[in-house]
OpenMM code with the backbone's topology and positions (N, CA, C; nanometers):
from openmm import Vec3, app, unit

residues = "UNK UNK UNK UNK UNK UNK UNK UNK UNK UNK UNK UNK UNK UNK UNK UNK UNK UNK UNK UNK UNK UNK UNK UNK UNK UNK UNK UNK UNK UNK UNK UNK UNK UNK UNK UNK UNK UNK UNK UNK UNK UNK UNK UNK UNK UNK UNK UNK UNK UNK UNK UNK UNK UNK UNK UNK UNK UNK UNK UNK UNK UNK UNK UNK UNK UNK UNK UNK UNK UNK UNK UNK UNK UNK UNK UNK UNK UNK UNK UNK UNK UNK UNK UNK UNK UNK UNK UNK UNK UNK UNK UNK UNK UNK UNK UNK UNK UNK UNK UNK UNK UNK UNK UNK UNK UNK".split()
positions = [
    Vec3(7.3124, 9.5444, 6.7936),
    Vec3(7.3444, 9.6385, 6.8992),
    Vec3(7.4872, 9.6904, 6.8850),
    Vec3(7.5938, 9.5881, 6.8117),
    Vec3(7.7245, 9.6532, 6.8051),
    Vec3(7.6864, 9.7563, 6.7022),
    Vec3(7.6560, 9.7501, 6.5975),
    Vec3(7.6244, 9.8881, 6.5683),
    Vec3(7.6100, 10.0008, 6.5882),
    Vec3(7.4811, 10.0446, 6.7208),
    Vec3(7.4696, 10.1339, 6.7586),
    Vec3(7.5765, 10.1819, 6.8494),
    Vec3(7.6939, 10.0743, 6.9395),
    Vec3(7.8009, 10.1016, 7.0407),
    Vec3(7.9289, 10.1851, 6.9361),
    Vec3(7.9275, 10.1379, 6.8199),
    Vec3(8.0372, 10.1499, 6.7299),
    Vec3(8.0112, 10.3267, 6.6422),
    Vec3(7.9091, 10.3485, 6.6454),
    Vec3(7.8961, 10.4983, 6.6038),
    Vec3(7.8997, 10.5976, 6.7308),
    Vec3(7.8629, 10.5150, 6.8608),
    Vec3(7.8959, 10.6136, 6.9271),
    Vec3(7.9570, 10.6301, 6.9719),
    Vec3(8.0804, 10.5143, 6.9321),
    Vec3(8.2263, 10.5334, 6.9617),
    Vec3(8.3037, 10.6484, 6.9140),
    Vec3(8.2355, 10.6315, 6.7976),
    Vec3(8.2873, 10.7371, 6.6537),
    Vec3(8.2280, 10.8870, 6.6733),
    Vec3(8.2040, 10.9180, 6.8000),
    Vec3(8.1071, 10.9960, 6.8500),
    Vec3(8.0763, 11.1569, 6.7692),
    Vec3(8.1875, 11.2040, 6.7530),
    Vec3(8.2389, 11.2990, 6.6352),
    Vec3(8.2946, 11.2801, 6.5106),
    Vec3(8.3603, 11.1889, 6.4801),
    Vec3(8.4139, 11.1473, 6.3441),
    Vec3(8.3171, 11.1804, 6.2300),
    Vec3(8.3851, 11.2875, 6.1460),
    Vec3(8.3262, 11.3235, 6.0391),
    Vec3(8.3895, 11.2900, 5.8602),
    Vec3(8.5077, 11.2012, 5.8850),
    Vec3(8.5678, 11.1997, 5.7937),
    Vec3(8.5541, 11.0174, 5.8192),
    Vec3(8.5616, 10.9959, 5.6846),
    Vec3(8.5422, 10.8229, 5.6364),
    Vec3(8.4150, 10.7883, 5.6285),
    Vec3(8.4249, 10.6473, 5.5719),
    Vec3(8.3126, 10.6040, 5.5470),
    Vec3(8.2136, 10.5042, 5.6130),
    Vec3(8.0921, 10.5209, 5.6302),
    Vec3(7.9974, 10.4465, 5.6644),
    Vec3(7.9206, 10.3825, 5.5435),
    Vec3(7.8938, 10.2691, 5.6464),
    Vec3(7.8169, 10.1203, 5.5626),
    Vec3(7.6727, 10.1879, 5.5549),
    Vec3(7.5949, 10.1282, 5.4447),
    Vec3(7.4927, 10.1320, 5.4754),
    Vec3(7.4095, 10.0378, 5.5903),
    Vec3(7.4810, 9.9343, 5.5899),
    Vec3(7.4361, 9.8989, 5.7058),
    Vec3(7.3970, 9.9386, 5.8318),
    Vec3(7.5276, 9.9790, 5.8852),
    Vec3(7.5764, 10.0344, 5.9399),
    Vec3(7.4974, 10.1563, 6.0093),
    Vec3(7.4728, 10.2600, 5.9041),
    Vec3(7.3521, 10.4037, 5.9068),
    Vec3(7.2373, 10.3576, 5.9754),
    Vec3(7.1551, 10.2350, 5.8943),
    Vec3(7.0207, 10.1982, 5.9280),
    Vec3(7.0295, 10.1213, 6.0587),
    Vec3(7.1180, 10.0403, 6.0983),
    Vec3(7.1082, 9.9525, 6.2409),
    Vec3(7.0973, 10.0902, 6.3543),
    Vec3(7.2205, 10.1662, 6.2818),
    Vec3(7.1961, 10.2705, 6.4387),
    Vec3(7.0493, 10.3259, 6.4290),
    Vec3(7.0148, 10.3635, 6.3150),
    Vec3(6.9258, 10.4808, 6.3345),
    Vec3(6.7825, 10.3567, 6.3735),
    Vec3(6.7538, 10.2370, 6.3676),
    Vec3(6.6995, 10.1681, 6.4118),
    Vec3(6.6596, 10.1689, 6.5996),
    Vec3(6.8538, 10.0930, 6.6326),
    Vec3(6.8622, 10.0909, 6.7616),
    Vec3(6.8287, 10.2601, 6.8339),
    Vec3(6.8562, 10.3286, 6.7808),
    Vec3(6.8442, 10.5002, 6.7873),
    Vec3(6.6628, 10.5118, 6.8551),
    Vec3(6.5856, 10.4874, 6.7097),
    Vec3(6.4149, 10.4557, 6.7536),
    Vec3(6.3986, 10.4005, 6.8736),
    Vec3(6.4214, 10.2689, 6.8618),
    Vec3(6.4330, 10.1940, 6.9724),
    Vec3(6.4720, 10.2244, 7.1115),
    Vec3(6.5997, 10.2838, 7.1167),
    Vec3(6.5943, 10.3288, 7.2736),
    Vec3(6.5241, 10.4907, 7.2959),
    Vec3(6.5132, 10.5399, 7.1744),
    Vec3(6.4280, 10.6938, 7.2207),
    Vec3(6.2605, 10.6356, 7.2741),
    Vec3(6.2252, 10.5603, 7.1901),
    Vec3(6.1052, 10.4808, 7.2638),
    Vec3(6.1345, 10.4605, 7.4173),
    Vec3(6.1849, 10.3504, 7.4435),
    Vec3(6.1992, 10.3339, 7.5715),
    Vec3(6.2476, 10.4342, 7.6907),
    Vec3(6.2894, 10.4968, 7.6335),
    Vec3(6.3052, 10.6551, 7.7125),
    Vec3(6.2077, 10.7412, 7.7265),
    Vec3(6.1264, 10.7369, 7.6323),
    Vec3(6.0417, 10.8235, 7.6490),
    Vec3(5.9391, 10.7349, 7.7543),
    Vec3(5.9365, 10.6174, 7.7552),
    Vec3(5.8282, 10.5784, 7.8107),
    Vec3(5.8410, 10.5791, 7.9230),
    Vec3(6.0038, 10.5677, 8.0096),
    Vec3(6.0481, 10.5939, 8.1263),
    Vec3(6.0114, 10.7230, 8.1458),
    Vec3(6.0412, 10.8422, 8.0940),
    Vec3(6.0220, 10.9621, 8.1200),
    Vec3(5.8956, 10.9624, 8.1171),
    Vec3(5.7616, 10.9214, 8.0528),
    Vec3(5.6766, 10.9227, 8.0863),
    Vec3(5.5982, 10.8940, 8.2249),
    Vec3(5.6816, 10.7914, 8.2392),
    Vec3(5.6355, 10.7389, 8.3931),
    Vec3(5.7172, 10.7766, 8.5441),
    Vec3(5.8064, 10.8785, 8.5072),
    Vec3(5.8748, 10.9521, 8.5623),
    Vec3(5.8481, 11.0687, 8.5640),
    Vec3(5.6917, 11.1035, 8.5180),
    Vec3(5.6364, 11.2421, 8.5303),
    Vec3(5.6738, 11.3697, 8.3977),
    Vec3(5.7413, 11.3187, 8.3003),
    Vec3(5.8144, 11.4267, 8.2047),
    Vec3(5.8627, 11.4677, 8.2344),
    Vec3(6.0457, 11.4179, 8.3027),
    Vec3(6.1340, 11.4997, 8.3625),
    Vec3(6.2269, 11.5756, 8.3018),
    Vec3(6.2047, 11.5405, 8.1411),
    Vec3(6.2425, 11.5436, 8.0353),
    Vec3(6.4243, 11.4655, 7.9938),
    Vec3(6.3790, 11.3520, 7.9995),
    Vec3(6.5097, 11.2490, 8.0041),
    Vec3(6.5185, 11.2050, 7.8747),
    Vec3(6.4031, 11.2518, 7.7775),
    Vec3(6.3998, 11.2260, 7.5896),
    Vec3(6.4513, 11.3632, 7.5015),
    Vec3(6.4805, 11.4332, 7.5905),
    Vec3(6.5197, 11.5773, 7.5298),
    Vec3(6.6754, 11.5681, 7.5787),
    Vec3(6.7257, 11.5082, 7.6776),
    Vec3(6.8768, 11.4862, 7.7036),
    Vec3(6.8987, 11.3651, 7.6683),
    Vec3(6.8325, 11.2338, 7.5714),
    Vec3(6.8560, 11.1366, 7.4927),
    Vec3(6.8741, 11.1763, 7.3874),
    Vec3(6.8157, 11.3004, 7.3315),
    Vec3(6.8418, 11.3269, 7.2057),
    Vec3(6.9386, 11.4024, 7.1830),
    Vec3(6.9699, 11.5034, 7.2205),
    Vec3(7.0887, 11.5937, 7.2691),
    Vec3(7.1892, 11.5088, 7.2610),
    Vec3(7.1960, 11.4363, 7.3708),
    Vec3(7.3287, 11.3299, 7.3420),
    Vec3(7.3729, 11.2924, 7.2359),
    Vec3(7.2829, 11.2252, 7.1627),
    Vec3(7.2661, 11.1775, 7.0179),
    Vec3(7.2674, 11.2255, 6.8705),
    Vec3(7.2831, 11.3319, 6.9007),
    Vec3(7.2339, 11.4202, 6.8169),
    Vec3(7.3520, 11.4636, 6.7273),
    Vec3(7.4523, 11.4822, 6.7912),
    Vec3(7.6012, 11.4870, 6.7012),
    Vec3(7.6712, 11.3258, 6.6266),
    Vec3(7.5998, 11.1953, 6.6845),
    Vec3(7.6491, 11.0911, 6.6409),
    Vec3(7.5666, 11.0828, 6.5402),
    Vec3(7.4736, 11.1079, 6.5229),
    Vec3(7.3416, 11.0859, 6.4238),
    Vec3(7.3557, 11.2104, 6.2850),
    Vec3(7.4197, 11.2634, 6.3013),
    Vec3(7.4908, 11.3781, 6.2041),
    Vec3(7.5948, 11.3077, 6.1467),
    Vec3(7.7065, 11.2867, 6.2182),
    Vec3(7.8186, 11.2066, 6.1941),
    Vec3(7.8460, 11.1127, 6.1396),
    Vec3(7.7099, 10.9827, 6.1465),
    Vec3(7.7081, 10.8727, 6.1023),
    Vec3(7.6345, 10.9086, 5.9399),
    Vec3(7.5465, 11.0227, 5.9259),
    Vec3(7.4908, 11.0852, 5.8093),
    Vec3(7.5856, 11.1080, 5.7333),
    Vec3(7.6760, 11.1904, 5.7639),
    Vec3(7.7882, 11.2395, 5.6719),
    Vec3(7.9037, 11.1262, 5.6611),
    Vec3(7.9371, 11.0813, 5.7319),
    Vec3(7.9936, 10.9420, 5.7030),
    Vec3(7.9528, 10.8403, 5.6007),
    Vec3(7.8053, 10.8264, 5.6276),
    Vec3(7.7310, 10.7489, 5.4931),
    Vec3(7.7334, 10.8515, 5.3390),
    Vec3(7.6878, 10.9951, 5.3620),
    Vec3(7.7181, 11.0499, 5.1985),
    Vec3(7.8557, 11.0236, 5.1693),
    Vec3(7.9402, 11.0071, 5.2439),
    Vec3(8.0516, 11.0146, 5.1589),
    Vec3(8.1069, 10.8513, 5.1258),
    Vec3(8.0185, 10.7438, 5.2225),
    Vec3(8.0881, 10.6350, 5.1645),
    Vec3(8.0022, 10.6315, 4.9831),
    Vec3(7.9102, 10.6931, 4.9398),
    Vec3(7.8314, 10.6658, 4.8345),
    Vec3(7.8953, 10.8240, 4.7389),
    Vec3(8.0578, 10.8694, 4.8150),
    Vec3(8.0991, 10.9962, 4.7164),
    Vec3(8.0061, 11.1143, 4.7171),
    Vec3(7.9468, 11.1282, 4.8564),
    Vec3(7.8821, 11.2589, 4.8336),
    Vec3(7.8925, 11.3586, 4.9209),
    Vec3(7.8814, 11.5171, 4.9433),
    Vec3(7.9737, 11.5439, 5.0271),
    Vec3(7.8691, 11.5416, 5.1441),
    Vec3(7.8908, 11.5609, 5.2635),
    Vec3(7.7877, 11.5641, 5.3895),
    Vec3(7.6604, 11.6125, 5.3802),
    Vec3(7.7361, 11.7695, 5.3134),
    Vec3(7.5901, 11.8957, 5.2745),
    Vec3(7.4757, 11.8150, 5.2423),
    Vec3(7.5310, 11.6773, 5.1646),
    Vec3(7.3269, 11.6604, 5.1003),
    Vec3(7.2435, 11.6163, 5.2062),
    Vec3(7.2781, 11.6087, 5.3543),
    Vec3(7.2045, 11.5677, 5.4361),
    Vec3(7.1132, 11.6841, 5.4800),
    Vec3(7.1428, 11.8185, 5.4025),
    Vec3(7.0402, 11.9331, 5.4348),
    Vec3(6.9157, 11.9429, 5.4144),
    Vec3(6.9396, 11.8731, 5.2640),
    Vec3(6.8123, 11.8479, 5.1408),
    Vec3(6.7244, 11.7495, 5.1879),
    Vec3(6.5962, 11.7881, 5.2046),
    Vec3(6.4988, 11.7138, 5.2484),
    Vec3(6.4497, 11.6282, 5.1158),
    Vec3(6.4324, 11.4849, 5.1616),
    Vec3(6.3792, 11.3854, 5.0488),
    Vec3(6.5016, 11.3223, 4.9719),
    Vec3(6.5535, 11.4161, 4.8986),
    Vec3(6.6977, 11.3915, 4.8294),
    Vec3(6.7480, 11.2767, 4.8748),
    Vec3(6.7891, 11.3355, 5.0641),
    Vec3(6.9093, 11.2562, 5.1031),
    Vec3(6.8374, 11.1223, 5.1158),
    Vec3(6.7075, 11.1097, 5.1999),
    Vec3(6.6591, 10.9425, 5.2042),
    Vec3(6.6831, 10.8755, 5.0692),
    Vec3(6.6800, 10.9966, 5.0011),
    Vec3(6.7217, 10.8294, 4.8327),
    Vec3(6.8912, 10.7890, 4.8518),
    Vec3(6.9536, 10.9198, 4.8763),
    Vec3(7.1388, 10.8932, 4.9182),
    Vec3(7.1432, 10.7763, 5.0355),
    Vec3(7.0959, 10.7727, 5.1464),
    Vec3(7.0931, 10.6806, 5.2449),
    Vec3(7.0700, 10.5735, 5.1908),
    Vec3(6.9321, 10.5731, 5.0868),
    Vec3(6.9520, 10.4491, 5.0820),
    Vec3(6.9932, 10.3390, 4.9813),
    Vec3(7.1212, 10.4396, 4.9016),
    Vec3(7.1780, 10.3919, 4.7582),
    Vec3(7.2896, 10.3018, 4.8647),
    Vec3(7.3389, 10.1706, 4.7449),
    Vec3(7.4540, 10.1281, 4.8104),
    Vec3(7.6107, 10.1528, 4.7644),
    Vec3(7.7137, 10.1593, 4.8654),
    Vec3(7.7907, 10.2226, 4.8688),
    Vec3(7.9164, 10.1927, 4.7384),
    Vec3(7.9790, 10.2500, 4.7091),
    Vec3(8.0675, 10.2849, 4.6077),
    Vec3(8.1642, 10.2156, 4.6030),
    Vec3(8.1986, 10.0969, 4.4982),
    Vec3(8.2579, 10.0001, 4.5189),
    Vec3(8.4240, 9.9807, 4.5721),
    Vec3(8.4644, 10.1288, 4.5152),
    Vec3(8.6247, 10.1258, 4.4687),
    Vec3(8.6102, 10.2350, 4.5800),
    Vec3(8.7722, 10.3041, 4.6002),
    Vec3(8.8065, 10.3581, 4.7106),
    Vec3(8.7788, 10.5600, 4.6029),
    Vec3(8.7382, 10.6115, 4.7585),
    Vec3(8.6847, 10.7596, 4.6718),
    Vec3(8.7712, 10.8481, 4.7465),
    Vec3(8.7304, 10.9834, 4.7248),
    Vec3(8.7904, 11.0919, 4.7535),
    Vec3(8.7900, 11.0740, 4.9751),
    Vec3(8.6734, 11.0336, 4.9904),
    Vec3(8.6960, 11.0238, 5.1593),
    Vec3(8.7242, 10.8861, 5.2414),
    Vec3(8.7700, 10.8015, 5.1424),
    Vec3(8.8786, 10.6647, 5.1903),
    Vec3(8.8460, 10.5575, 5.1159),
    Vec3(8.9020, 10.4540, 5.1805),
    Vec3(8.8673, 10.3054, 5.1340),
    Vec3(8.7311, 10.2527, 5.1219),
    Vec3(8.6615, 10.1597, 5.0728),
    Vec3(8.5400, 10.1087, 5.0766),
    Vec3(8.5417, 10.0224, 5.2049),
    Vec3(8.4604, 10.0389, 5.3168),
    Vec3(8.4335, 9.9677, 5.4298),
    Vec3(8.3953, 9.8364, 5.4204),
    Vec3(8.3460, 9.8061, 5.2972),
    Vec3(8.3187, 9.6613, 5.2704),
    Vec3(8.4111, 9.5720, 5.2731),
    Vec3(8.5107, 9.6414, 5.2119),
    Vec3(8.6544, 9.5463, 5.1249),
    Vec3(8.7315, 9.4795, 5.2917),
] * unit.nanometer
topology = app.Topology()
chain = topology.addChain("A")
for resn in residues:
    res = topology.addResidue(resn, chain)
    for name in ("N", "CA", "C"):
        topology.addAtom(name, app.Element.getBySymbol(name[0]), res)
């Protein structure tokens, strides 16, 4: 769960690097509470409370994308490319320090 609190701390941050870890816990916890939202909103008549969950979310979930291409040296853009990027997401990250900072591991 610190995961998902810690990117959306980072709520805009588009520069540095993300873990792979890191990417997949949020976008996990991410599933996870859009589920449970929706199911509230379901039973709340479709007040539409999964369309202002996502909205919310929606710039951290970009952010944490481009954060991850570049901890693996790549620039944000490849998150455009459909298919591509799921292989970038899920390469692991670049040992030594790159053009957009230190290695988050170290």
């Amino acid at each position: 769960m610190n995961w998902y609190f810690e990117v959306l701390k980072k709520y805009a941050v588009f520069s540095g690097r993300a873990m792979r870890e890191e990417y997949w816990m949020f976008i996990l916890f991410n599933l996870i509470a859009q589920f449970i939202v929706s199911i509230i909103d379901l039973i709340a008549g479709g007040i539409g409370l999964i369309a202002i969950y996502q909205l919310a979310t929606l710039i951290p979930t970009i952010s944490v994308g481009v954060r991850r291409m570049h901890d693996i040296d790549r620039s944000g853009w490849w998150l455009c490319i459909p298919f591509v990027n799921l292989v970038f997401l899920c390469m692991d990250s670049q040992p030594e320090t790159n053009q957009f900072g230190e290695n988050p591991k170290a």
